[in-house]
N, C-alpha and C positions, 0 to 999 in steps of 0.2 A: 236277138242275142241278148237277153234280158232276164234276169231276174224277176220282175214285178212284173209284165204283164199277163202271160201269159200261164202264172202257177194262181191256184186258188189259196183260198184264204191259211187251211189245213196244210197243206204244200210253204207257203212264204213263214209261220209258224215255225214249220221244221227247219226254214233254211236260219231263221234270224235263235233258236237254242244251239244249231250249230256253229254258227260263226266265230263267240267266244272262243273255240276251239282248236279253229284252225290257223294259219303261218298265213297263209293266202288266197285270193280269189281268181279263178281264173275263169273267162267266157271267152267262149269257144263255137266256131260255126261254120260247120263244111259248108263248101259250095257245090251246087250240082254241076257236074264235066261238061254238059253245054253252054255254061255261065261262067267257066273259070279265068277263057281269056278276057269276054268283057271285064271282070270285076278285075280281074289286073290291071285292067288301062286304065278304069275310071278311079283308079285308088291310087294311082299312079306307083305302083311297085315296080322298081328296076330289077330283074334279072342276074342283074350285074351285081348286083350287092349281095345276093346268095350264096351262104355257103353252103358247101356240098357236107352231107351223113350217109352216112350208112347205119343202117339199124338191124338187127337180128335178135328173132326170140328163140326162148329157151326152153320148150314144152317138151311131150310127148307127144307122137306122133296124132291122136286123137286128142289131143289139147285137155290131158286131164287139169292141168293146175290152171288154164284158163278158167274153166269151168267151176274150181275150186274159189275161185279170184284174186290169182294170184298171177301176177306178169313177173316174168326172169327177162330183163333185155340186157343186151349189149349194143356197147354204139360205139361208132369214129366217130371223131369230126374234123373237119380240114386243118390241118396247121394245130392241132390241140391233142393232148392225148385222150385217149380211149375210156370210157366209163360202164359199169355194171350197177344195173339198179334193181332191186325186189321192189314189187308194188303189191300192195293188198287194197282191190279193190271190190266192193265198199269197206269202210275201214274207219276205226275214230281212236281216237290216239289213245283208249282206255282199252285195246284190240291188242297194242304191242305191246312188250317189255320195257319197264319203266328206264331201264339206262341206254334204252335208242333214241329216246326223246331230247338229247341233247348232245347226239352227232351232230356233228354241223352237216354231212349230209342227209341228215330225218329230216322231212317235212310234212304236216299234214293242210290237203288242199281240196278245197270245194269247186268239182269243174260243173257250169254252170253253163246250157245251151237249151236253145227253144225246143229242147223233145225231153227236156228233166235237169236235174242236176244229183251229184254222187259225191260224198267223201272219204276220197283215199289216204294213203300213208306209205311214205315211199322210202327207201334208202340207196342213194348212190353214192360210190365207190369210186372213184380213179383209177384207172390200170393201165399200163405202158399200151400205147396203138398198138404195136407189133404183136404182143398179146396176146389182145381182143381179134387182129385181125388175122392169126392162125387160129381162135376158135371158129371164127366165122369161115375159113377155108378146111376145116375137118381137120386140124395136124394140131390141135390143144383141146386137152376137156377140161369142161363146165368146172368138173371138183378142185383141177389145177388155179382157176382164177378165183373160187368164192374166200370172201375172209370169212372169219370166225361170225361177224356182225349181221352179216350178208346171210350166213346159214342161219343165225338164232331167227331174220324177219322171215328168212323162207318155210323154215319148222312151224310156224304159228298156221297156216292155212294149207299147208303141203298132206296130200292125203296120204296117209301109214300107210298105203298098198303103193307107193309109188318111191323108188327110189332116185337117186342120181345118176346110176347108170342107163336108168330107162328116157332119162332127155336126150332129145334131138337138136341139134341147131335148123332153125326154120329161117330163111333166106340166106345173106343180107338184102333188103328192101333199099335202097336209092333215094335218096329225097332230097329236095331243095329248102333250104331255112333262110331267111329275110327280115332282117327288123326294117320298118320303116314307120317316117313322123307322117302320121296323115296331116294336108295342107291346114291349116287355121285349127288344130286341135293340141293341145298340150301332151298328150299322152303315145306312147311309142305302139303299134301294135308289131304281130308278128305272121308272117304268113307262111304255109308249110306245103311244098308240094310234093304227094308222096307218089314215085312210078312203081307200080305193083305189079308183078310179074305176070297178069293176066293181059295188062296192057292197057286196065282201067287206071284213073289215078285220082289222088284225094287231095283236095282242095283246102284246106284249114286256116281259117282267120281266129287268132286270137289275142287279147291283151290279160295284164296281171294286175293287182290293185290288193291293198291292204282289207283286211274284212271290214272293220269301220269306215272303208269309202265304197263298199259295192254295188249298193242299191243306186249308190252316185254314177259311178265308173257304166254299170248297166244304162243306163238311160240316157248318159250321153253319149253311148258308144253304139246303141240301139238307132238314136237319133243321127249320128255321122252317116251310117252305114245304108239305113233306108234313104235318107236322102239325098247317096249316091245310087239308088234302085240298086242294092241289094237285097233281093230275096230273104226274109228272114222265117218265110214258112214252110223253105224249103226242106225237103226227108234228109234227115240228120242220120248220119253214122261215124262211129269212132276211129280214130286212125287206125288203132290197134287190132279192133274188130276185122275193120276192112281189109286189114295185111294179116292177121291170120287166117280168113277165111281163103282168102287168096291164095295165099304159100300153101294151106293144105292140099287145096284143091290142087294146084298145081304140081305139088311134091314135090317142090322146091327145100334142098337142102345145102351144106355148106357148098361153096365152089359153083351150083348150079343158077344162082340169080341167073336174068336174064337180061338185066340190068350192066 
């Protein structure tokens, strides 16, 4: 879960002209389903400290705007109200309209895991839970919750042959979120476990770090994690990825989680 080792010379180059760039660093590193209870114990993650989400995306049914790079999500979170974010991903903040640059929900971020790393550009929104959570039950549309801010990031990569009418809600997905301090380390990580309606489910360790500490935050966070035998060569896939492929497959739509 590093930056420096495992990119060559070409690759680290591109990561250090992009960092002036961005708000944040974040490393990121699934863990494989046979590995996930170990690495819970030996990290010592309580369960208990978890709050519960819900997440649902916002595509067409063949995921054109995925494909586009563009993520529409919506989410609960326990006890908090409900938010909507456009993501453009890859993306670099000379990509979007120069007056989202200082939403205080704009951020742009370099996610950084042992199979590459990518910079996106996101905008989240707050929206009442009740909301979000009759879009996610098919009784609200997508057009009823976007603001004005929310459509200008989704028109920058949204394909002209695809309107608003033609998105679907795809789950909600279930997932468990946990910050905890690993023992003798200064820095918080986060662990995310996502139940995906196939009945696979995704494992995600990550922590955040300003870009002038990353190569830092990498290598001590590389160093914690192998020297609790975690796998750091494990096959890597993205949350997002894994829960669209899955909800398609499934044909999982509002009200039908499984979850």
């Amino acid at each position: 879960m590093s930056v420096i080792p495992t990119y060559n010379a070409e690759q680290l180059a591109d990561v250090l002209s992009i960092l002036p760039e961005v708000d944040s660093v974040e490393l990121k590193l699934t863990v494989p389903d046979d590995r996930q209870r170990s690495v819970v114990q030996v990290l010592g993650i309580d369960p208990l400290d978890a709050v519960i989400r819900q997440t649902a995306f916002v595509d067409t049914p063949n995921l054109r705007l995925s494909s586009a790079g563009v993520v529409l999500r919506a989410r609960r979170t326990q006890r908090k109200p409900g938010d909507l974010t456009v993501k453009l991903r890859p993306a670099m903040p000379s990509d979007v309209p120069k007056k989202l640059r200082s939403h205080r929900g704009f951020k742009v971020e370099l996610d950084a895991s042992p199979a590459g790393y990518v910079c996106s550009c996101s905008l989240t929104v707050e929206a009442p839970d009740r909301q979000v959570r009759k879009l996610m039950t098919g009784t609200r549309d997508i057009r009823d919750l976007l603001d004005d801010d929310l459509r200008t990031l989704l028109r920058e990569r949204m394909p002209d042959d695809v309107g608003l009418d033609q998105l679907v809600v795809l789950g909600p997905v279930n997932l468990l979120k946990c910050k905890f301090q690993p023992k003798g380390e200064s820095r918080r990580m986060v662990a995310e476990l996502w139940l995906l309606p196939d009945g696979s489910r995704i494992l995600e360790l990550s922590t955040k770090g300003a870009p002038d500490a990353a190569f830092q935050i990498a290598a001590e966070t590389k160093v914690y994690l192998a020297g609790n035998g975690v796998d750091l060569g494990a096959p890597q896939e993205t949350k997002t990825r894994a829960a669209l492929t899955a909800l398609t497959a499934e044909g999982t739509g509002p009200g039908e989680s499984d979850s």
